[in-house]
N, C-alpha and C positions, 0 to 999 in steps of 0.2 A: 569468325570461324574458329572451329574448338581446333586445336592442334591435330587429330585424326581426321578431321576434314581437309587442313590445309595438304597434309601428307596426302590423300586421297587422292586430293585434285591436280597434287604437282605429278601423281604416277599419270592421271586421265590425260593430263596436256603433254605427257611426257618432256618431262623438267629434268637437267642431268644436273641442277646445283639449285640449291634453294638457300634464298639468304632472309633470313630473320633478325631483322635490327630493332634494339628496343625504339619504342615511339615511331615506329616506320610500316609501312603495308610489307608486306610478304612479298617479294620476288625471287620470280624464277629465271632460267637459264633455261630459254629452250632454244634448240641448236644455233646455241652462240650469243643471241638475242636476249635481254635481261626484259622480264614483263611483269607489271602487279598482277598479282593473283586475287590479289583483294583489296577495296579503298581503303577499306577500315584499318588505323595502324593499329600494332601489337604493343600493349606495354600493362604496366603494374599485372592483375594476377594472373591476366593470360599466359602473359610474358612469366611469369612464374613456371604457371602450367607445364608451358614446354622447357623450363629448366627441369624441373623436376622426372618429368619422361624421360628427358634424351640424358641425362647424368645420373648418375647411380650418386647413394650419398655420402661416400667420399670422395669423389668427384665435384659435389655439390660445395663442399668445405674447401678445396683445392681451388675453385673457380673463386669463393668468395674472398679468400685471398689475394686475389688478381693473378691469378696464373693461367696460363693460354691452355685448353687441355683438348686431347683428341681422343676421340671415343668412337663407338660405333651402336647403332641402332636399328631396332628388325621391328619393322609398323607398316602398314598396307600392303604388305605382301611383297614386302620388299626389304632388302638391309639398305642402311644409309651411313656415310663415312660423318662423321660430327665434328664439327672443330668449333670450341668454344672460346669468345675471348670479348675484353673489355676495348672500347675507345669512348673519342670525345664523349659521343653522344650516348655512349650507357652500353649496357650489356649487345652480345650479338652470336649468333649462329650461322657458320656456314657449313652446310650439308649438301652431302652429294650422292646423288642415288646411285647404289650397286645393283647393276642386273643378279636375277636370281642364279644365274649359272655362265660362265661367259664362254663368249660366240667360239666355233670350230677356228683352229687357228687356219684352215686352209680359206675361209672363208674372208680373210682379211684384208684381202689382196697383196699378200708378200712374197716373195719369189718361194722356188721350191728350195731354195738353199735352206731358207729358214726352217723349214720346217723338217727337214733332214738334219736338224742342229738336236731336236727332240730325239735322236738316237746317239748322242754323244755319251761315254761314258764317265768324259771328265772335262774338265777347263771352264774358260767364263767366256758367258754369254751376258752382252750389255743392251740395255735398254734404253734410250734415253730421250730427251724432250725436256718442253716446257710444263707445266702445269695444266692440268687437264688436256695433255693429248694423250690418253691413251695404255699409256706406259704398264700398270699393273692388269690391264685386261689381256695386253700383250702375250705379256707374262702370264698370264693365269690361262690364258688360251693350251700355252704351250705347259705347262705343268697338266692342264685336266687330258690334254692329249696323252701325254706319257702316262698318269695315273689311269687311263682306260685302256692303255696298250699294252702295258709293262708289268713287270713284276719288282716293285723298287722303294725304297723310305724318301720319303720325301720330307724333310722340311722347310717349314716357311717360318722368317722372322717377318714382322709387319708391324708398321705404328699408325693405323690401327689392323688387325685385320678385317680384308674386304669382301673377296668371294670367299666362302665356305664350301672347300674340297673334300667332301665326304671320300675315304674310301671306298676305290673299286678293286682294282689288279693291284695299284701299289695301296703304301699302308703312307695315310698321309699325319704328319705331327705341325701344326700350328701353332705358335708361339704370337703373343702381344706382347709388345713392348711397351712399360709402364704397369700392364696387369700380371705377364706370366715372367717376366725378367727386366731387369733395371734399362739396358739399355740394347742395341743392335751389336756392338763388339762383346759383352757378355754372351749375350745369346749364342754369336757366333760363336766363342769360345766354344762353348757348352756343348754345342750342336756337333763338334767334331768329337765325343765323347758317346757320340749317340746312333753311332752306326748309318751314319743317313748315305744314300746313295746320288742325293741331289737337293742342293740348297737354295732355297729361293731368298736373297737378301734386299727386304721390301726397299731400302735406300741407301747406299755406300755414304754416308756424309760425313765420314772426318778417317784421317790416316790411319786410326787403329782397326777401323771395321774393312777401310782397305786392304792393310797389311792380311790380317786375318782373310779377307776374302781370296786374295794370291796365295797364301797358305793352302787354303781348302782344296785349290783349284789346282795345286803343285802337287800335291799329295791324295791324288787318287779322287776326287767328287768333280759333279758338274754344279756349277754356280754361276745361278743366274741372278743378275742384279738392276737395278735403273739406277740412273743417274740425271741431274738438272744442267744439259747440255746440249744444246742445238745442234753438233755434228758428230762425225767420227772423227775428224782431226781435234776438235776441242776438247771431244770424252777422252782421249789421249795424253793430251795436255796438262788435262785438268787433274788424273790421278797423277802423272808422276808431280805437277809442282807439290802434292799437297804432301812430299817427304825433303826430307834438308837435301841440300846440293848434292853433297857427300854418297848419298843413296841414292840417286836418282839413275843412276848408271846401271845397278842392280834393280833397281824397279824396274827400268825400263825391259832387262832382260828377261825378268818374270814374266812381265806383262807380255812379251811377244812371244815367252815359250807358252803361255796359257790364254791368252785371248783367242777366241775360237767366233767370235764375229760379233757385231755393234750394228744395231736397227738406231736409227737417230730418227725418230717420226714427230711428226703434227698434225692437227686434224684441222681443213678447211670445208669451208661451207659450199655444198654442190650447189646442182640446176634446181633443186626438188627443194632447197632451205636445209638439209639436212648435214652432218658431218661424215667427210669422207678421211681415209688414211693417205698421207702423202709420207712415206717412207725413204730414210735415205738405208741403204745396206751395205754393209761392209765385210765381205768373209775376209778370214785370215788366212789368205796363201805366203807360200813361204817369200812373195815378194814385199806383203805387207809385214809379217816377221821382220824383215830383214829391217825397212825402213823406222821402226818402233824402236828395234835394239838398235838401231845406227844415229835415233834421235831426230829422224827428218821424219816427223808423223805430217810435216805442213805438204809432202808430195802425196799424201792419199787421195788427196782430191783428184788427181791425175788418174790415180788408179781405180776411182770409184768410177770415174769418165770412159775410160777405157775397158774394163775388165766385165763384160755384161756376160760375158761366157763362162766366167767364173762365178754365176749366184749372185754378182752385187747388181747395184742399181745407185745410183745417183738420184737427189731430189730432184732435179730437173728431169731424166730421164722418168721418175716418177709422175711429174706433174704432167709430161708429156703421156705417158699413157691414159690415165685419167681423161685426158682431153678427146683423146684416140675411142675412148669410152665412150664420149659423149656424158661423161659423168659430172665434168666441171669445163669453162669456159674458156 
């Protein structure tokens, strides 16, 4: 199969990840499930082939040095996120399909709190999960909402970026990381120089782009961000450890004057084979304030349990409506 075939086929079977190992058949990811798409493996100038497609050629120079590189690609009527990298057995591609526009965020199944977060004029909004739940379709739900609603700058930092936000009502600025700036805390930087009204920070992953992101979020913007974290007590956790002891007192204070509510989702496999949202939610009433600055983030579980009149929802309360659905078992 030529490379536009394989692509072709993984949009026909609908494939959300497609992994291409040299010497290996082509598989896909369809919901959830890893399947050969083809007996035949991929290697010498095939496997070329689709270096040369999905890498630009410094990108090409950058791989052949053994460097892991992440890119992005628009082939069968589709964009695809690229991540190219070396092991044992020789070169490899894993790619993962970007829908051409992403889904209405009311369509999610999220409580209405979230989507009342979409008229915020400032603070942070967190994302979080594991690896492929979800997390930047989330996010891009609630950015194309406000961009068809609003009058507003929006930007986004990304490594790579995924959905393409054409402006409509707002005016949208799109930044890659590696092609249009060195890294996510530059970009940040930068971005507060640039008039934006709302920030999308594709991944918080180290304390500078933190710090900056409480900055933005202190000083007048909405900043929405993910993070690689299975709950709201862990997203908690996990930014203040990642500043020295000394500061963790005044993090923590930021953090509760500016966090404005934490989706911690996954996506499980329903009745039908396909991927459903299992969401845990967390808004910031001033009792979860309180517990942030007080340093007890491990009693939110209590209040994720209790507080359903206040917009949140618990994973379990989640997975029980699902059930209540008839959507999963």
């Amino acid at each position: 199969m030529t490379p536009d075939e394989i692509f072709r086929r993984a949009v026909d079977l609908h494939v959300s990840d497609l992994h291409i190992v040299e010497g290996e058949p082509p598989i896909g990811r369809i919901h959830g499930a890893l399947v050969e798409l083809d007996a035949q493996p991929i290697s010498g100038a095939p496997f070329t082939a689709f270096m040369h497609i999905l890498l630009a050629e410094d990108l090409q120079d950058s791989f052949a040095r053994g460097g892991d590189i992440d890119t992005s690609y628009a082939g069968a009527g589709h964009r695809w996120r690229v991540h190219a990298y070396t092991q044992r057995a020789g070169r490899a591609f894993s790619i993962r399909r970007i829908p051409s526009c992403p889904p209405p965020l009311e369509s999610l199944g999220l409580p209405e709190s979230v989507v009342q977060w979409s008229y915020l004029r400032t603070g942070l909004v967190l994302i979080t999960g594991p690896t492929g739940s979800g997390k930047t379709t989330t996010a891009a739900s609630m950015l194309d909402l406000i961009n068809t609603r609003d009058s507003k700058h929006i930007v986004t930092i990304e490594d790579p970026i995924e959905f393409v936000l054409g402006s409509r009502r707002s005016l949208v600025s799109q930044r890659e990381v590696g092609t249009h700036v060195a890294s996510f805390s530059d970009a940040l930087r930068s971005s507060l120089r640039e008039d934006p009204d709302i920030i999308f920070v594709g991944e918080m992953r180290d304390l500078e782009t933190v710090r900056l992101a409480l900055q933005a979020a202190e000083t007048g913007h909405l900043v929405i961000s993910t993070l690689h974290t299975p709950s709201a007590t862990k997203t908690v956790a996990r930014i203040v450890d990642l500043f020295p002891a000394e500061q963790q007192p005044q993090v923590r204070a930021a953090l509760a004057d500016t966090i404005e509510g934490i989706i911690a989702q996954d996506l499980v496999i329903n009745r039908l084979g396909e991927r459903s949202l299992v969401a845990e939610v967390l808004v910031a009433t001033s009792a979860v304030r309180s517990l942030i600055r007080e340093g007890k983030a491990h009693h939110l579980e209590h209040v994720l349990d209790t507080s359903a009149s206040s917009g949140m929802r618990s994973r379990a309360a989640s997975v029980r409506l699902l059930r209540e659905q008839g959507i999963v078992e």
